[in-house]
LUMMAR-786042 format. One line per 2 residues: number of its first residue (from 0); their letters; for each residue x, y, z of C-alpha. Coordinates in Angstrom, 1 decimal, decimal comma. Layout:
BEGIN
NUM> a> X Y Z  ...
***
This chain:
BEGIN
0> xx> 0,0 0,0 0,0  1,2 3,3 -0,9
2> xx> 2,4 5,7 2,0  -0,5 8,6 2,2
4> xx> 1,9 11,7 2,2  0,7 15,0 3,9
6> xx> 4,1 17,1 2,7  5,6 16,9 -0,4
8> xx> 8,8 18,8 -1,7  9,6 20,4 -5,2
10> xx> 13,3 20,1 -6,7  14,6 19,8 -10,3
12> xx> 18,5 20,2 -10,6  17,4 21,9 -13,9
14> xx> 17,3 25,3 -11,8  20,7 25,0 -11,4
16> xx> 21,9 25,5 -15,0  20,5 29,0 -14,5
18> xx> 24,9 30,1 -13,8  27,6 32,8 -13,8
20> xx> 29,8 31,1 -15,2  29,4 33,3 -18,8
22> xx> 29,8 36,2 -16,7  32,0 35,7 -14,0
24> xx> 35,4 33,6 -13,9  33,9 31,4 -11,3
26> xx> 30,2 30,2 -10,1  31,7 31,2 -6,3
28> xx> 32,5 34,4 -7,2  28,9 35,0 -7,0
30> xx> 26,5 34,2 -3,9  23,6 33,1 -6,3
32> xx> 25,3 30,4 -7,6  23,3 27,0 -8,4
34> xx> 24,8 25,1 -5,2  22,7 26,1 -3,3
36> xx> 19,4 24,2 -4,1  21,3 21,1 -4,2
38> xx> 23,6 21,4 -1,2  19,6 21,7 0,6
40> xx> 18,3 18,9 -1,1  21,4 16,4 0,0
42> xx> 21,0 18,0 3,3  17,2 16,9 3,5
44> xx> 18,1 13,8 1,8  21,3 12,7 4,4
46> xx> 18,6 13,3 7,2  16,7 10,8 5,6
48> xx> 13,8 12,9 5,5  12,7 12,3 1,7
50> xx> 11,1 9,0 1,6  8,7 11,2 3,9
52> xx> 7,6 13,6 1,3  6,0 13,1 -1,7
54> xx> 8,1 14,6 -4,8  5,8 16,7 -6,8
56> xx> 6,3 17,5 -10,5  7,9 20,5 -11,2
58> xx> 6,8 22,4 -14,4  7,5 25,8 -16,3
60> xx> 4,9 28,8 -15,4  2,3 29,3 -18,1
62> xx> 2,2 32,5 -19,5  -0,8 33,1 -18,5
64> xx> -0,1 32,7 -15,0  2,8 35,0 -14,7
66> xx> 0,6 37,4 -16,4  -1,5 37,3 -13,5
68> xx> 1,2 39,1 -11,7  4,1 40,7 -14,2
70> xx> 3,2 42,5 -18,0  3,9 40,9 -21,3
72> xx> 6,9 42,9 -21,8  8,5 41,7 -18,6
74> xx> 7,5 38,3 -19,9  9,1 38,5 -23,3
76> xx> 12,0 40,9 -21,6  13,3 37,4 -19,5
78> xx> 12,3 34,8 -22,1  14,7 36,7 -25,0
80> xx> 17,4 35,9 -22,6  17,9 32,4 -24,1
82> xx> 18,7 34,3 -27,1  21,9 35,9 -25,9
84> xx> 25,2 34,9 -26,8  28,5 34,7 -25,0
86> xx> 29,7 38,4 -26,4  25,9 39,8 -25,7
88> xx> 26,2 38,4 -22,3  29,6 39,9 -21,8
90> xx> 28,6 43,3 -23,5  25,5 43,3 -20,9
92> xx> 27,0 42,7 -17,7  27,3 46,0 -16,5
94> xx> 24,0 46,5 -17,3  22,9 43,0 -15,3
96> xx> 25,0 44,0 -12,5  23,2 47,4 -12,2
98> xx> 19,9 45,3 -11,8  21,8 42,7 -9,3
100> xx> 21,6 40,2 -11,8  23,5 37,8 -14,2
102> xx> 21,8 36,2 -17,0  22,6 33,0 -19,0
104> xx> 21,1 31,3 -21,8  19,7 28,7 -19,3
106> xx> 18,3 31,4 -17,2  14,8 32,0 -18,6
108> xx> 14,5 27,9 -18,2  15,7 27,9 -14,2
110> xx> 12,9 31,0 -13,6  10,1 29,5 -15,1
112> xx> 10,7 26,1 -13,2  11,3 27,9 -10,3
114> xx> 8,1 30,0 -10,7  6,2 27,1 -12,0
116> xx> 7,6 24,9 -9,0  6,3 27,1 -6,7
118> xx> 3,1 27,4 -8,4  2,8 23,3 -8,1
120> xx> 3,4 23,4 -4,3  0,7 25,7 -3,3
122> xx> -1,8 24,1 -5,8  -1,5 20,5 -4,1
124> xx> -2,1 22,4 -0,8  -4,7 24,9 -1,8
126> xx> -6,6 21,9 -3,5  -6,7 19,5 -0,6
128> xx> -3,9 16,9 -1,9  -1,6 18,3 0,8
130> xx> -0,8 19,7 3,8  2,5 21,2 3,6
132> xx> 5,0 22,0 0,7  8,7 22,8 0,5
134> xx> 9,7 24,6 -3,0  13,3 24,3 -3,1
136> xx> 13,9 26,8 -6,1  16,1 29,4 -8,0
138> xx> 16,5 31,7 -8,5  14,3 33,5 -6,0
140> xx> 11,7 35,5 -6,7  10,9 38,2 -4,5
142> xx> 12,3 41,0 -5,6  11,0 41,0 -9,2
144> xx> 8,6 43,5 -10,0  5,9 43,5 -12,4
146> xx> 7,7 45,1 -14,7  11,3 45,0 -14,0
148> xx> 13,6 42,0 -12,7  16,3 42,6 -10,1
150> xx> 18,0 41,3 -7,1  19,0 38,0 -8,4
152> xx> 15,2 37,7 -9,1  13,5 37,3 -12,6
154> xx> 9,8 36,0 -12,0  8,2 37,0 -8,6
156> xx> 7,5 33,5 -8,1  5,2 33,5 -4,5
158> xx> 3,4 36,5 -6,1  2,5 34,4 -9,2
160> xx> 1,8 31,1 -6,8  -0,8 33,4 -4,9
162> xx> -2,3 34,3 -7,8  -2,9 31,1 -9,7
164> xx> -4,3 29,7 -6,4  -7,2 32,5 -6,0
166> xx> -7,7 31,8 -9,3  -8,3 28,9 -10,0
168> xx> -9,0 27,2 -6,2  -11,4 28,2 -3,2
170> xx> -8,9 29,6 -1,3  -8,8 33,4 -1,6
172> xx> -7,3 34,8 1,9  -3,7 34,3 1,3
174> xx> -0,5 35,0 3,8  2,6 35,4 2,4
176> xx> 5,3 36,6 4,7  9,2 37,1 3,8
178> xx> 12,2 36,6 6,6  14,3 37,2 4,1
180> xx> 17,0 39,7 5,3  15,9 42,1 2,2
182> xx> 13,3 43,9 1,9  11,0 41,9 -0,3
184> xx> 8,1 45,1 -0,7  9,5 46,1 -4,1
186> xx> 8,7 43,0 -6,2  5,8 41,1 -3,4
188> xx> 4,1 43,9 -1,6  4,1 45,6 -5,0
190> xx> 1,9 42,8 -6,6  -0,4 43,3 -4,0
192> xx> -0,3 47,3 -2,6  -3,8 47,4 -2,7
194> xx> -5,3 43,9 -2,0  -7,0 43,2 1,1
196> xx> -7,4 39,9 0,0  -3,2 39,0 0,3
198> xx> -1,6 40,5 3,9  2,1 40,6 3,0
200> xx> 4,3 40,7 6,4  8,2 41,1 6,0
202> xx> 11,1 41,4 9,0  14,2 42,6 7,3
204> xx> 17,3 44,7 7,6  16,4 47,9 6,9
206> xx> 19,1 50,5 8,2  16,6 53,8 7,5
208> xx> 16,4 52,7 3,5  20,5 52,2 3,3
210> xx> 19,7 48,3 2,7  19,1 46,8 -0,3
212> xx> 16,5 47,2 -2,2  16,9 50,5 -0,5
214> xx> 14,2 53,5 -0,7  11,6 54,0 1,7
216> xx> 9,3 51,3 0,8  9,9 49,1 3,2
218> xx> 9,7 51,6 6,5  7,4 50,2 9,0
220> xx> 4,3 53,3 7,4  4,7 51,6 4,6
222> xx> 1,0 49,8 5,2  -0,3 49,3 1,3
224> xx> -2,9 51,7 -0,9  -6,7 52,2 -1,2
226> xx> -8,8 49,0 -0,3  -5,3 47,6 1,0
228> xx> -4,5 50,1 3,5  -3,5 47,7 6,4
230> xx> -2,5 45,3 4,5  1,2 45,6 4,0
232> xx> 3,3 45,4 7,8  6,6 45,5 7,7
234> xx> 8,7 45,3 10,4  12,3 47,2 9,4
236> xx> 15,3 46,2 11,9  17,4 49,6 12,3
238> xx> 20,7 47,6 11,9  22,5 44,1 11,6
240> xx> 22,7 42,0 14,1  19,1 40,5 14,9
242> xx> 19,0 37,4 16,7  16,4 34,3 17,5
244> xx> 14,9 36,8 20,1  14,4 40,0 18,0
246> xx> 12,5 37,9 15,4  10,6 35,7 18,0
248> xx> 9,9 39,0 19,8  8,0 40,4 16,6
250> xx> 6,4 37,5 15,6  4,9 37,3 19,2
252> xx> 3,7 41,2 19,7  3,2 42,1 16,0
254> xx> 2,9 39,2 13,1  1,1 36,5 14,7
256> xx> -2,0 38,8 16,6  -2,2 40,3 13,1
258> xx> -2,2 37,0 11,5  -4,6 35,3 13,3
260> xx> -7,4 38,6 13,0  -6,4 38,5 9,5
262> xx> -7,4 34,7 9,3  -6,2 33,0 6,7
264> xx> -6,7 30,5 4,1  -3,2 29,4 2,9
266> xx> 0,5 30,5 4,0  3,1 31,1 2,3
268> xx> 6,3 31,6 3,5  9,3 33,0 1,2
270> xx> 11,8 31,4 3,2  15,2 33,7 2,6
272> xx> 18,0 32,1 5,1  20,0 35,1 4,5
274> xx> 19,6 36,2 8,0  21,1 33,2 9,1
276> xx> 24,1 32,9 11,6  27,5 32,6 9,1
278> xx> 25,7 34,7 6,3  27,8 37,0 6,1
280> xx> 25,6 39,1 3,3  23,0 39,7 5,7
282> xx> 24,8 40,0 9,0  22,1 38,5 11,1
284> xx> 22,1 35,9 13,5  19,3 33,9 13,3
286> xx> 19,5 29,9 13,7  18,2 26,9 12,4
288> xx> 15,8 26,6 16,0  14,7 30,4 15,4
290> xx> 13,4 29,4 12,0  12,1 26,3 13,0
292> xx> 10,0 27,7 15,6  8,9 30,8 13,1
294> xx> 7,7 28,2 11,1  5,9 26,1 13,8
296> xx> 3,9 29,3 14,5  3,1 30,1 11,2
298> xx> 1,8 26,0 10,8  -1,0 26,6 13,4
300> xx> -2,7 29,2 10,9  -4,6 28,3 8,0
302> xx> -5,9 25,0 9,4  -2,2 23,8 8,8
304> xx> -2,1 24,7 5,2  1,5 26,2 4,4
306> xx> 4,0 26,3 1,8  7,7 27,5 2,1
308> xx> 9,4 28,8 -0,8  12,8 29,4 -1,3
310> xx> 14,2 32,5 -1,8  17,8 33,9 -0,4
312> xx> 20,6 32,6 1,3  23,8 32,7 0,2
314> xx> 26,0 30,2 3,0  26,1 27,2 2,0
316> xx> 26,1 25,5 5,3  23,5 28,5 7,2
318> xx> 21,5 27,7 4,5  21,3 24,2 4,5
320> xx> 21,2 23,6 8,3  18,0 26,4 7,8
322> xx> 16,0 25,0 5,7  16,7 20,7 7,2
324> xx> 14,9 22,6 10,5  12,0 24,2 8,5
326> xx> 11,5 20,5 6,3  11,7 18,7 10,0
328> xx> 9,2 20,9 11,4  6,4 20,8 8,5
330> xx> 7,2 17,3 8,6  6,0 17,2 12,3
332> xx> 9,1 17,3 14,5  8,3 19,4 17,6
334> xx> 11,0 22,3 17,7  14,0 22,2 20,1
336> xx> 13,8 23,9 23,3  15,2 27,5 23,4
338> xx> 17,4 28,7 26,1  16,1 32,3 28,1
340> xx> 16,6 35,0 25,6  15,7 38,8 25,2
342> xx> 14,9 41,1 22,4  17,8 44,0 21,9
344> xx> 16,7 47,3 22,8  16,4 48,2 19,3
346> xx> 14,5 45,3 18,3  11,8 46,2 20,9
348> xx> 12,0 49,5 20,2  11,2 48,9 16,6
350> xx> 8,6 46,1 17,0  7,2 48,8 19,4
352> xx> 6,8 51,4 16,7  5,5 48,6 14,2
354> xx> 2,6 48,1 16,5  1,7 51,4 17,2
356> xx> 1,1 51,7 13,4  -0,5 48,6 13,0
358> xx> -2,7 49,1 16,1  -4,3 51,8 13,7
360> xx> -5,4 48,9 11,2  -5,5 45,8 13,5
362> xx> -7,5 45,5 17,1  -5,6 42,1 18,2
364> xx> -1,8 44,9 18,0  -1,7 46,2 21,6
366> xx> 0,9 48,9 21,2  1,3 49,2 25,3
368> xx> 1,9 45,1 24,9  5,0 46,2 23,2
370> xx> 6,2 48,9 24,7  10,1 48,7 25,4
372> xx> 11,1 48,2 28,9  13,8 50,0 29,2
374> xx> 17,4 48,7 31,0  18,3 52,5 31,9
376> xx> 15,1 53,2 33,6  17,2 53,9 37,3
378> xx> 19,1 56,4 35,2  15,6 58,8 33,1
380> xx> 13,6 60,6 33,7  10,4 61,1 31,6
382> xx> 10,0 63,8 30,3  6,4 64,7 31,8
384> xx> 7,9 65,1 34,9  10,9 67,0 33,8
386> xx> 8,2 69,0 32,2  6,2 70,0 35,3
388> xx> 9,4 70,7 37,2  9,9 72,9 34,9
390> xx> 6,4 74,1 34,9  6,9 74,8 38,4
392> xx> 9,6 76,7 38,5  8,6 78,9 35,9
394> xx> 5,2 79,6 37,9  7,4 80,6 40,9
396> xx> 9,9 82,8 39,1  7,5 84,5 36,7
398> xx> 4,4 84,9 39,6  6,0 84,6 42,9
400> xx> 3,8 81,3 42,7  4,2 78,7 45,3
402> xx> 3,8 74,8 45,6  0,7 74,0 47,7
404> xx> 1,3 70,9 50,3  -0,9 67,5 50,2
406> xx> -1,8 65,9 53,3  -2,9 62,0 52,4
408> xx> -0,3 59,4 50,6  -2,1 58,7 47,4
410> xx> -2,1 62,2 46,7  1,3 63,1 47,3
412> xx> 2,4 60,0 45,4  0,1 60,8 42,3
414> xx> -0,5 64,8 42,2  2,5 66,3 44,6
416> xx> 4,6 69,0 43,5  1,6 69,8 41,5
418> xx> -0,3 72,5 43,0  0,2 76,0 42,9
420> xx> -1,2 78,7 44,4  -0,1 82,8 44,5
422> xx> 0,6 84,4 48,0  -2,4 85,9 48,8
424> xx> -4,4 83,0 48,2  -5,9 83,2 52,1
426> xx> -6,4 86,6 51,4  -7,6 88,3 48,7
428> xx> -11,2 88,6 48,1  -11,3 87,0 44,6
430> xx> -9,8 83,8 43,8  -10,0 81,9 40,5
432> xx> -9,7 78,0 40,3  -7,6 76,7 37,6
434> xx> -7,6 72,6 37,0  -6,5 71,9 33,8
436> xx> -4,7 68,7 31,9  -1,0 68,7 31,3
438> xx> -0,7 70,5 28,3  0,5 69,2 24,5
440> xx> 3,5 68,1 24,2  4,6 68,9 20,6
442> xx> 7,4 66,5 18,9  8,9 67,2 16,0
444> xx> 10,7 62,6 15,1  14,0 63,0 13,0
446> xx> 13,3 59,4 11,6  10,5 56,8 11,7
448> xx> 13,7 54,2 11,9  14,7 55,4 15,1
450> xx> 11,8 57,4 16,7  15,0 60,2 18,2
452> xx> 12,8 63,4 19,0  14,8 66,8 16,8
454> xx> 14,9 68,4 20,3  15,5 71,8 18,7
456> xx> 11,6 71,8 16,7  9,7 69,8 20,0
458> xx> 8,3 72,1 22,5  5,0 71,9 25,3
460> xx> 2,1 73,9 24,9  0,8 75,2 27,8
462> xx> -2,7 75,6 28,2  -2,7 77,7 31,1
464> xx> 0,2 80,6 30,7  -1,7 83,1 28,9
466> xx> -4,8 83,0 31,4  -2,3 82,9 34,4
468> xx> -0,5 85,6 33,1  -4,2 87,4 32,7
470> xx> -5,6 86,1 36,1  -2,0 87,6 38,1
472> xx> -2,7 90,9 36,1  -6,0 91,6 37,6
474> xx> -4,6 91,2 40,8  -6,8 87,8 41,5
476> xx> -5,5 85,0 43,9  -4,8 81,7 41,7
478> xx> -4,9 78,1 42,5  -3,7 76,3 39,8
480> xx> -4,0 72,9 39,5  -2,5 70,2 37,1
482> xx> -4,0 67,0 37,4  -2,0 65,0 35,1
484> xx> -0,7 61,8 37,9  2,1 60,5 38,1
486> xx> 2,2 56,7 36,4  0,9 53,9 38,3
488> xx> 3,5 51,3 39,7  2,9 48,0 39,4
490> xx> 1,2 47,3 43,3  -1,0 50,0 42,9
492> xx> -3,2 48,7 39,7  -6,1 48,8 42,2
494> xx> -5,7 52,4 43,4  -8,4 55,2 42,6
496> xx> -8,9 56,1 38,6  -7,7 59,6 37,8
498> xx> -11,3 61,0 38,0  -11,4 59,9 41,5
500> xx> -8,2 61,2 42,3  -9,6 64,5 40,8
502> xx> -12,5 64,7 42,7  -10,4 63,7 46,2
504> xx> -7,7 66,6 45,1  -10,6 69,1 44,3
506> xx> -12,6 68,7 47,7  -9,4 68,5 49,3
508> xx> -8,0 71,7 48,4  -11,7 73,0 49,0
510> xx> -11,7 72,3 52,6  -8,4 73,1 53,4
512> xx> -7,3 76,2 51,4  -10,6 77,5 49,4
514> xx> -13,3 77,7 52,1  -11,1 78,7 54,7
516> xx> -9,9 81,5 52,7  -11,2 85,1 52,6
518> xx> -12,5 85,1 49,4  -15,8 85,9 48,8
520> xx> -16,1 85,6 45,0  -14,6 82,5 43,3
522> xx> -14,5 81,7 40,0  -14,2 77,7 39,0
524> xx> -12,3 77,1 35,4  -12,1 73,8 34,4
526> xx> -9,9 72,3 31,1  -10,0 69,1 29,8
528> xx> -10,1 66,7 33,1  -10,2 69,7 35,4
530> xx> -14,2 69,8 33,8  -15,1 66,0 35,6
532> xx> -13,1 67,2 38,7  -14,9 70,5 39,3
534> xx> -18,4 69,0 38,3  -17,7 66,6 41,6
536> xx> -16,5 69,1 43,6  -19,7 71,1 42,9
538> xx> -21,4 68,1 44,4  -19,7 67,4 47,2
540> xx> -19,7 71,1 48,3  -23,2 72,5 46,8
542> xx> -24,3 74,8 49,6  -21,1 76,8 50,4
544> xx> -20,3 77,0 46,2  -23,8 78,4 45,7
546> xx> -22,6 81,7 48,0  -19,1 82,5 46,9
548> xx> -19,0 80,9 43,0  -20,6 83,1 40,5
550> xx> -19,2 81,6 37,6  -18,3 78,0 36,3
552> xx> -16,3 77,7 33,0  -15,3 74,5 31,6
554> xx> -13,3 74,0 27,9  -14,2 70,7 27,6
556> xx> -12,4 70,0 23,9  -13,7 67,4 22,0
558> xx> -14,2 64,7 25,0  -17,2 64,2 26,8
560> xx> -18,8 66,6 28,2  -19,2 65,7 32,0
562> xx> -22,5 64,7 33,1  -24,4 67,5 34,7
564> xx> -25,9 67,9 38,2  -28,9 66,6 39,1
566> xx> -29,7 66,7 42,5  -30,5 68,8 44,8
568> xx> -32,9 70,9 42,9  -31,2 73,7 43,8
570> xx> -27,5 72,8 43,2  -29,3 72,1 39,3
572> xx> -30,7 75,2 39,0  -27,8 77,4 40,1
574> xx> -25,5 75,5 38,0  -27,8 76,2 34,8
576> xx> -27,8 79,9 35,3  -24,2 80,2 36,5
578> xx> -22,3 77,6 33,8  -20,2 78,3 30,6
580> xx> -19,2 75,3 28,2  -16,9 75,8 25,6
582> xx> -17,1 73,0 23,0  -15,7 72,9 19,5
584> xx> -18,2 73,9 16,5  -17,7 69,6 15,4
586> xx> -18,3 68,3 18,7  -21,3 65,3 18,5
588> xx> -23,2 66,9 21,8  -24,2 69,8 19,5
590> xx> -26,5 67,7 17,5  -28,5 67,6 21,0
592> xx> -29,7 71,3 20,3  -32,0 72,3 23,0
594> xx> -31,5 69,2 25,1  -27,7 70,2 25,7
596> xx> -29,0 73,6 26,6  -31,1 72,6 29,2
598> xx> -28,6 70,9 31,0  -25,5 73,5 30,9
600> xx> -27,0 76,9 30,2  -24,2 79,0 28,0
602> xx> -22,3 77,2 25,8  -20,0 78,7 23,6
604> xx> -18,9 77,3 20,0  -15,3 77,7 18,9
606> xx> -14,3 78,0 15,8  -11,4 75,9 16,3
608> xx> -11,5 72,3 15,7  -7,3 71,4 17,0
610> xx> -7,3 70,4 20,4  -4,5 72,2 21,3
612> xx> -5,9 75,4 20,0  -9,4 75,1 21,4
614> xx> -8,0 77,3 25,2  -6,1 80,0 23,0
616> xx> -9,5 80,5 21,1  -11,5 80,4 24,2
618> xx> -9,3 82,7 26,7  -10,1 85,7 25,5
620> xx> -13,8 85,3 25,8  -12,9 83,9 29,4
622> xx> -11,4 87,0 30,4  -14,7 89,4 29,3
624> xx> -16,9 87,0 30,8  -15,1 86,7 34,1
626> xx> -14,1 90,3 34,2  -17,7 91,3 33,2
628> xx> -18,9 88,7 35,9  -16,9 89,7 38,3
630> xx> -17,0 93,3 37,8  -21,1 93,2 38,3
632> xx> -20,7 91,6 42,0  -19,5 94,5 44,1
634> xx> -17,5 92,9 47,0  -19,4 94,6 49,7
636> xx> -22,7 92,5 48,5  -21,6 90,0 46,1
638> xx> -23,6 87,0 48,3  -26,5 88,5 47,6
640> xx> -26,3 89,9 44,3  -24,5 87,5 42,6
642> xx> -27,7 85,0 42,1  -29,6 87,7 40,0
644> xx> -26,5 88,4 37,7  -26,7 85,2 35,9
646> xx> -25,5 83,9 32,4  -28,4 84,1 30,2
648> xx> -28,6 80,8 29,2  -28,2 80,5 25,0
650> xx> -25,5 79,0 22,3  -22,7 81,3 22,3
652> x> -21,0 81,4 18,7
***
């Protein structure tokens, strides 16, 4: 009884006559050379692995099929090859060599085998015959282009595979992804730029575009076109070097969450060993375990439907010990244990920046998931802190402003240093509230590669100097209050959210500074999170706010706008007549027309639509309506006067 085979494996020495030996002295003088299919075929054969395949029939490519993919004249371009002499060979090789290539008379017979080879091998998996498929080919296939070949590449044979299958099988979700150390996204992601139906996923040397192919088409934006927007990820290391760990690093936070979303049909895998340990072309460092246990990931998608295709790999030995541990995995061998390993801090810091552009496309990509921990962390600071030291200083040296002290743990932990009040805050008679978010930091990247901030065009925008400077000018007390926390450490995960945190700070600083103050007119203004924080404190405090407060003014941004009190009657009432919103012209609440109105009383449209715009557009009406406010509440009666000098309640714009 015949064996019933699940994995069969393509080979024809015929590849091999596709040489440079009319263009170059010797075949070794060039790392293409026709060894290297057969020095992985006697590998897999000494291993005694081939009486477990089935050998599948290779055959040229059809025209018709590599029209699927390249144009006729690209067609006709490689077959005319075959009519080149010695002395046109010789007269062309600069030519060649400017392409990355050598030709031969033989040539256009190796590339359609290797094509059509590949072709075979995902045909018996796509139609059911088998499981698994090795295409051990040449020359690769890659880097072709529709309409051009290059980089030892002449017919982009995975792209053509890909398409024959969706043509003429069921399957029509294919994943192709390269390891090859080069950038494959010239000739592959090319074919399919704009193809939801293929996702194309590469890792490969990348060096900010310096690597061959070179160019930025292979940067980790580079995400595909139209309907395939999404569709393309690439994963660019910065620099030679990567290990097992880098590459199992990305396939565990990046290419596998995006694979399995993605779901597909059929894999294809064009298996380049060029980033091999002892390949000296692509100066990596991965080894035959790292690819084996790429590829035992890879096996669980698709139902177990996969295909690996050759492609580079210029050591003969790196790339013969690769590709024995691929054939032993799809042949069912359970991968070798790894020892402990860890990404390089470049690795994670690109595989980082690859999912926080993929996280845009893909909800399985958790960006934070990925997020570099970083060795010198003893040694940094981050730069919000540095920022609010900075902040705080400033407010002292510019107003004389000083830092206000917290009494209980969590706050001093989360908000300390935070606070700031003028001098006279226990004395004059009109204070204004300030709680506001950090500010914007702006960041000017001087590469994607990298992520290094240009220092000299990155600044903060602070949302609160101009009023400050306004507030200090009119001779009011301030309490400013940023309520940006401090980042959680690990054992507090079950601490207070930030809006309770707010709302403890707020009635905190209400009890113990505010009402014990002798100000008799205070003026609330909340930004961004400071809105939430002083809707609570309005709460919490309702009967003493309803005598000194006569005017609550929240920018709110684009966020929600905080829910609005209710209860007591009262408390709902004063708030209506005594409460200005400011909300972008585009923000969805508008739509509610009259209910919003009932609920808030003014609210005021800004034209502005950037969020870190909105306060610059919306201080200057601040100051008149404060002023105006405040200006119309004598101090000698403003508790009883100040109810009957209310807001009329309308849409501001």
């Amino acid at each position: 009884m015949a064996p019933k085979f699940t994995v069969g494996v393509v080979y024809s020495p015929d590849m091999m006559y596709h040489s440079p030996s009319h263009a170059y002295a010797s075949e070794d003088d060039h790392p293409e050379r026709p060894e290297r299919i057969a020095r992985i075929f006697e590998a897999i054969k000494q291993a005694q692995l081939l009486p477990k395949m089935k050998t599948i029939a290779i055959r040229k490519v059809k025209q018709e099929e590599a029209l699927l993919v390249h144009s006729r004249d690209h067609w006709d371009k490689v077959l005319s090859i075959a009519l080149m002499t010695p002395q046109d060979i010789a007269d062309s090789q600069a030519f060649y060599e400017g392409l990355s290539l050598y030709v031969h008379p033989y040539t256009p017979l190796s590339a359609t085998l290797s094509c059509g080879g590949v072709i075979e091998a995902s045909l018996a998996v796509a139609r059911g015959e088998l499981k698994k498929t090795f295409a051990i080919v040449r020359p690769p296939g890659h880097h072709a282009e529709p309409d051009e070949h290059m980089g030892f590449c002449f017919f982009n044979n995975v792209a053509v595979a890909a398409r024959v299958v969706q043509q003429t099988t069921p399957i029509k979700k294919i994943l192709i992804l390269d390891w090859d150390v080069h950038h494959e996204g010239n000739g592959t992601q090319k074919a399919f730029l704009d193809d939801p139906s293929v996702l194309y996923m590469s890792l490969h040397r990348y060096e900010g575009g310096a690597f061959y192919p070179c160019g930025p088409f292979g940067s980790l934006d580079s995400c595909g076109e139209g309907d395939g927007i999404g569709y393309s990820v690439n994963v660019p290391w910065p620099e030679a070097g990567m290990r097992d760990a880098d590459y199992l690093h990305a396939f565990h936070k990046v290419i596998m969450p995006i694979a399995m979303e993605f779901a597909p049909e059929l894999v294809i895998i064009s298996a380049g060993f060029d980033a091999a340990e002892g390949d000296t072309l692509g100066g990596c460092h991965v080894t035959p375990a790292g690819y084996w246990h790429m590829t035992h990931m890879l096996s669980g998608l698709a139902g177990g439907r996969l295909v690996v295709a050759l492609e580079g790999g210029y050591n003969l030995d790196s790339i013969s010990n690769s590709a024995l541990a691929v054939t032993r995995m799809i042949l069912g061998e359970e991968p070798p244990e790894l020892g402990s390993m860890v990404a390089s801090e470049s690795a994670t810091e690109t595989v980082w920046q690859v999912a926080r552009q993929q996280s845009k496309y893909w909800k399985s990509v958790e960006p934070k998931a990925a997020e570099p921990r970083e060795e010198l962390e003893p040694l940094c600071f981050s730069i919000p802190e540095l920022l609010k030291a900075h902040r705080r200083e400033n407010l002292f040296r510019t107003h004389g402003m000083l830092e206000i002290p917290l009494v209980t743990q969590e706050l001093v932990d989360r908000l300390g240093s935070q606070i700031m009040s003028t001098t006279d805050i226990m004395d004059n008679e009109t204070m204004v509230v300030f709680a506001h978010e950090f500010g914007n930091i702006r960041a000017e990247i001087e590469n994607t590669d990298t992520c290094n901030l240009n220092t000299e065009f990155s600044y903060m925008v602070d949302c609160s100097k101009e009023l400050n400077a306004w507030i200090k000018s009119e001779k009011y007390s301030l309490l400013d209050v940023n309520l940006l926390p401090k980042p959680h450490q690990a054992a507090e995960r079950q601490r207070r959210s930030v809006d309770e945190l707010g709302r403890d700070l707020m009635t905190y600083l209400w009890d113990n500074y505010i009402s014990l103050s002798n100000a008799k007119r205070v003026v609330l203004i909340g930004q961004g999170p400071g809105c939430s924080a002083m809707m609570e404190l309005m709460q919490q405090r309702s009967t003493r706010i309803m005598k000194v407060v006569p005017l609550v003014v929240q920018v709110v941004g684009h966020g929600k706008i905080p829910a609005t009190l209710r209860e007591p009657e009262d408390l709902r009432k004063w708030y209506y007549k005594h409460s200005l919103v400011f909300i972008p012209k585009t923000h969805p609440m508008l739509a509610e027309g009259k209910t919003l109105l009932k609920r808030h009383g003014a609210i005021h449209t800004l034209t502005e639509t950037k969020s870190v715009k909105l306060m610059m557009e919306a201080v200057p009406v601040i100051q008149s309506v404060v002023k105006q406010r405040l200006d119309s509440l004598p101090l000698r009666n403003s508790t009883a006067n100040h109810i009957n000098n209310t807001i009329n309640p309308t849409v501001i714009t």
